[in-house]
N, C-alpha and C positions, 0 to 999 in steps of 0.2 A: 504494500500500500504506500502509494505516494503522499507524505506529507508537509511535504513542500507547499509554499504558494507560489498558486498560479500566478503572469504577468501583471492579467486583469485586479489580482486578489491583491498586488501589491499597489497597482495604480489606487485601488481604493483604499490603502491604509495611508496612503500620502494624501487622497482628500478627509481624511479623516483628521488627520495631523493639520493639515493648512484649516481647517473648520476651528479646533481648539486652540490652537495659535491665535485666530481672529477673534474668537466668540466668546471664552471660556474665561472670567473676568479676574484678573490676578491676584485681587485682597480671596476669589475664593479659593482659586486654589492653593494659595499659602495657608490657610484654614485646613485645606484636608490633607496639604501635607504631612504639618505640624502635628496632626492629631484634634487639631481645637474642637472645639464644640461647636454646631451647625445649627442653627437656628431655624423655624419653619420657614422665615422668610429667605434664606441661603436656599433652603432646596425648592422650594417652590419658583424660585429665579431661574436655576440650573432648568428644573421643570419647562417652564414656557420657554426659554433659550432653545433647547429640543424640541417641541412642540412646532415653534417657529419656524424650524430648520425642518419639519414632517420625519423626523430621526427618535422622537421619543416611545414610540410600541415600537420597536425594534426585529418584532417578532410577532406584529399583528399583519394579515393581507393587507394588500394595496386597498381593497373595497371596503375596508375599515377603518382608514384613517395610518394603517403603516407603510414604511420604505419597502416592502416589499422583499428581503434581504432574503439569504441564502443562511445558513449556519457558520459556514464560514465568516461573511461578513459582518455577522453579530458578535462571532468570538472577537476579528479584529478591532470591532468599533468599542467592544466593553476590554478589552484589554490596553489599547490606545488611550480610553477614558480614563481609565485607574494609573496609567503611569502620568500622563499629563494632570492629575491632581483634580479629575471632576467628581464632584459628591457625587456618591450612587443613587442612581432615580427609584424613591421611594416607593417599593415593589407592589405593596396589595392592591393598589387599582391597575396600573398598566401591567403587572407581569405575573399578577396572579389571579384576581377578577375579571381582566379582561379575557387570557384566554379562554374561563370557564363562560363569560358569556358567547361568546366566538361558537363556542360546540356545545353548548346547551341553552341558553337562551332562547328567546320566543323572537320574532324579526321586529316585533315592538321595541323589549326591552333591548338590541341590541340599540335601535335607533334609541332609544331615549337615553340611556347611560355610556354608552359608547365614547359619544362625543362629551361629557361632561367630567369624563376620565383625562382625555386629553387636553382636555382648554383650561381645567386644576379648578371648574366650580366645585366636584366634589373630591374628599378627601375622604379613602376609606382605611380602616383597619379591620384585622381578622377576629372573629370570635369564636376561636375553637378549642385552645385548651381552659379548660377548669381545675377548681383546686383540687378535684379526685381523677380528672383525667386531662390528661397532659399525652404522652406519647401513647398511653392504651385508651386512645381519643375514644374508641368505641363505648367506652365506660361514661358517656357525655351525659347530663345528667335535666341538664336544659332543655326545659318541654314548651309542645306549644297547642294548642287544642283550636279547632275551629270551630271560629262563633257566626255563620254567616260570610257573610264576602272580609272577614279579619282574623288572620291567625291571634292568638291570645297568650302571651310571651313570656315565663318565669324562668327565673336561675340568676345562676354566675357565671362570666366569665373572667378569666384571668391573665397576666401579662401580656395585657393587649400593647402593643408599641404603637404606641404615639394616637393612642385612643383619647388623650385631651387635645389634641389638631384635629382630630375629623370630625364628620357631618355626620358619617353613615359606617356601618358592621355588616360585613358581609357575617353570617351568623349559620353554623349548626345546631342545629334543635333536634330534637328529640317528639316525635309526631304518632308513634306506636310506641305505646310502652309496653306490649304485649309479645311485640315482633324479637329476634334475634336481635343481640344488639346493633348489629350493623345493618339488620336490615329497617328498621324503623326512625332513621334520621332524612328529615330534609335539609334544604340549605335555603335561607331568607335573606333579605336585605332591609335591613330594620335603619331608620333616621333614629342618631341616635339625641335628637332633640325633641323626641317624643317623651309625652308625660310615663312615666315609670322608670325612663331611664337614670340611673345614676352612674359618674365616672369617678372613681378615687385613685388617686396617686401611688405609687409605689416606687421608691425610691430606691436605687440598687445600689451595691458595693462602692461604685463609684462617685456615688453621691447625687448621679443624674435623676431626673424623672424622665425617663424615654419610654417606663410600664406603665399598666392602671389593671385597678378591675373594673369590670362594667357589671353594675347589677340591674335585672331587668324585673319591672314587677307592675304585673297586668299589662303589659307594654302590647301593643295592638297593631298588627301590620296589615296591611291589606295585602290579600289573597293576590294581585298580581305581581308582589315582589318575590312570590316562590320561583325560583328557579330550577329549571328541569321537572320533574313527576315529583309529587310527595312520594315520600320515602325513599328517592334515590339520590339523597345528600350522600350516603357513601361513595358511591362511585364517582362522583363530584368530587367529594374531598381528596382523593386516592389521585384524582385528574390533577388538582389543584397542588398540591403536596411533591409530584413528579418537578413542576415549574421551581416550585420552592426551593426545593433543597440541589436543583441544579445551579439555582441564584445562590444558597448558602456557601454554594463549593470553593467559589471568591477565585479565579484562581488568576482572574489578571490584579485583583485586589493584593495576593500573596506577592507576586512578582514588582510591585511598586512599592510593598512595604521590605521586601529581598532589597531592593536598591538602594532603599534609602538604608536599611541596615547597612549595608555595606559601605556607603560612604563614613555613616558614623563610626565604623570600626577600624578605618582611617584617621580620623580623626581623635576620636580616644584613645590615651594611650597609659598603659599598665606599666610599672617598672620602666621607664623611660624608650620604652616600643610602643609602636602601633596596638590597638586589641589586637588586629588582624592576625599580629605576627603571635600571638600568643596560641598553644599548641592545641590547648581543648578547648578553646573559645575555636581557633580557626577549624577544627573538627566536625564542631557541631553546626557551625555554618555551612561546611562544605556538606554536610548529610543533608541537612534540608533543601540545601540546591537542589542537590542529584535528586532529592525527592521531587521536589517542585517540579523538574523538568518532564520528570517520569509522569507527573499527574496531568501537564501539559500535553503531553505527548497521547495522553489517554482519553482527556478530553477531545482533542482533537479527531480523534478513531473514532470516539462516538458522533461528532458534528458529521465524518463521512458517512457512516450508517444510516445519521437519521438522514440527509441526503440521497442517501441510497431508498430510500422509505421506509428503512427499518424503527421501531421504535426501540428509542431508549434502555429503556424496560429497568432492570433491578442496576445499571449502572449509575443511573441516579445518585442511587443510595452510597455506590462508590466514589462516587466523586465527593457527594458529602463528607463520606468518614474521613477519607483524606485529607480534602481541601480542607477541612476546619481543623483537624491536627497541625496540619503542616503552618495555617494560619496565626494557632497556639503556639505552635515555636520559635515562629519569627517572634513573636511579641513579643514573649518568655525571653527570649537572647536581648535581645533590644533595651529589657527591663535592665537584664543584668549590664550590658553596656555603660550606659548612663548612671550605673552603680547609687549613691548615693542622693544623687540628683533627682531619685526616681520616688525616692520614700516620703517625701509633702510634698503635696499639692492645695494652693489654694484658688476660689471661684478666677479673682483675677487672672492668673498664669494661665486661665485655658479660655482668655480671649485673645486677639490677636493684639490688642493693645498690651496687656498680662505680657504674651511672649515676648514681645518685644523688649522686655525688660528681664526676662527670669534669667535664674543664672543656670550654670549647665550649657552643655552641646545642643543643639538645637535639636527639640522635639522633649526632649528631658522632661516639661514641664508636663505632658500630656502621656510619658510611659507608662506609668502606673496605674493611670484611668485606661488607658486603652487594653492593658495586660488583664488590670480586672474585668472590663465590659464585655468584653471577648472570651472568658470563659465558659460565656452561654450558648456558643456556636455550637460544642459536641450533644447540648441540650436540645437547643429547640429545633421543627423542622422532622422532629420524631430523631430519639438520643440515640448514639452512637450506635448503641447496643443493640436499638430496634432494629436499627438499618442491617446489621450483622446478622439480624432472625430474617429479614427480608432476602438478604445476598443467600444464604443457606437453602431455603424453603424455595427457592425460584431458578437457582444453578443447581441447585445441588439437589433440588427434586427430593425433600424431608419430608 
């Protein structure tokens, strides 16, 4: 198998370079170099920048509003994006909502939420794990009973990201409680400015609020925000969860936080050497390359398949456990780097005025939040572990 890019494949990572050169505003990308903190208003810029350019569904048809790309040109344009320093476009409406309305949706709801995805009126986040189900989602616990033309909405959900920015929850409920657990879930679209809704904060390790829980109580959807057939939220979620954790894999994200490790390893120096030159520092950097490239290299065989018309299918889940390990160790090394530098942090130091001033190698101020925030990659997305019973039960025929 040829892994090379073609001529054509390379003329278009040169317009993809001259786009971010011209477009890609440079207080933001020193923000995401740095590590700093990203505000809604930074990603929602990046947002409409894309949008602008008809490059933001990357991976929606031409007859919905995307570039129409290939697999390949999606890998260059999101690997391109993460070295030149562009915030990642906030995935649950364009890269996770939108394909599932794409192949299940009704020709209404495509026209009507389609485009409200793209032009940033609405902002969604997901509502599928709870506090008893999380990666054994099918233990979901949130019901919803029909009253007339209104589904009628109780429960909780949990570690929703960035559920205090959005308008709307794409939402699994629970619709037969009678049924198999997987077979009695639909999937809804609930405003979550409806009365019953409540959003509370949940403040992580690193002191951000980027979680919440959402509670819903008597909350009232109208019947044509179901998406797909009631009761077939699972096959839905299973659709929607493949996108997911191909986005979790990060693997052009790895390769631009590789780089900049590398220049700091250069720059820091231990015992009057470089880190670089030091023997188990330069060990373990050189393991995660050869990892990194290997995962590259895999990714890549997958973009030919699905090209080929193959589905993806349980590589998914490989590229996940990977890509987020491999992502864990950049950070991990990065933490250690910056050594001392890395153990306070305060609000100031992770704005870009803060950096400007902290002391440390540059990024120093933001290692330790990003070392902690980042732990929750082998987590969410369905944990590490899951994906290991998925690769087993599907290669391995158990």
């Amino acid at each position: 198998m040829d892994l090379r890019f073609t001529p054509e494949e390379e003329a278009f990572r040169d317009e993809v370079r001259a786009f971010l050169r011209a477009e890609l505003p440079p207080a933001l990308a020193a923000k995401v170099h740095q590590g700093l903190r990203l505000t809604r208003d930074d990603m929602a810029q990046w947002h409409a920048i894309l949008h602008a350019r008809g490059w933001l569904a990357s991976h929606w048809p031409r007859e919905w509003g995307g570039p129409g790309w290939g697999p390949v040109q999606r890998f260059i344009f999101e690997h391109e994006c993460a070295l030149a320093g562009a915030p990642r476009i906030v995935p649950f409406g364009v890269n996770m909502l939108g394909p599932v309305l794409i192949k299940y949706g009704t020709e209404a709801q495509k026209r009507h939420w389609l485009p409200r995805i793209l032009d940033g009126r609405d902002w969604w986040c997901q509502g599928y794990s709870e506090p008893g189900a999380g990666s054994d989602l099918a233990a979901l616990t949130t019901h919803a009973h029909r009253q007339g033309d209104h589904y009628v909405v109780n429960g909780q959900k949990t570690w929703t990201t960035f559920g205090h920015y959005a308008n709307r929850m794409f939402c699994l409920v629970r619709t037969d409680r009678h049924a198999k657990p997987q077979e009695g879930i639909s999937f809804l679209l609930i405003d979550l400015d409806s009365p019953g809704v409540e959003v509370r904060p949940i403040i992580t390790l690193d002191g951000e609020h980027e979680v919440n829980e959402v509670f819903l109580t008597d909350v009232r959807v109208p019947v044509d925000r179901l998406v797909g057939a009631e009761n077939q939220g699972w096959t839905i979620a299973k659709y929607l969860l493949t996108y997911e954790r191909t986005n979790i894999a990060g693997v052009g994200l790895s390769l631009a936080a590789l780089q900049r490790l590398k220049v700091l390893a250069q720059r820091v120096h231990k015992g009057g050497r470089p880190l670089q030159e030091d023997p188990l520092f330069a060990a373990r950097l050189a393991r995660v390359e050869i990892e990194l490239d290997n995962l590259k290299t895999t990714q890549l065989r997958v973009l030919a398949a699905v090209a080929a018309g193959e589905s993806p299918g349980p590589q998914s889940s490989l590229l996940k456990i990977l890509g987020t390990q491999i992502r864990q160790e950049i950070l991990s090394l990065t933490r250690r780097a910056v050594g001392p530098y890395a153990l306070p942090w305060i609000d100031e130091a992770l704005t870009l005025q803060g950096a400007d001033q902290a002391l440390g190698p540059p990024g120093a101020a933001s290692a330790a939040v990003q070392y902690f925030n980042h732990r929750k990659l082998s987590i969410f997305g369905g944990s590490n572990e899951i994906q290991k019973n998925i690769i087993a039960k599907t290669v391995l025929e158990l």
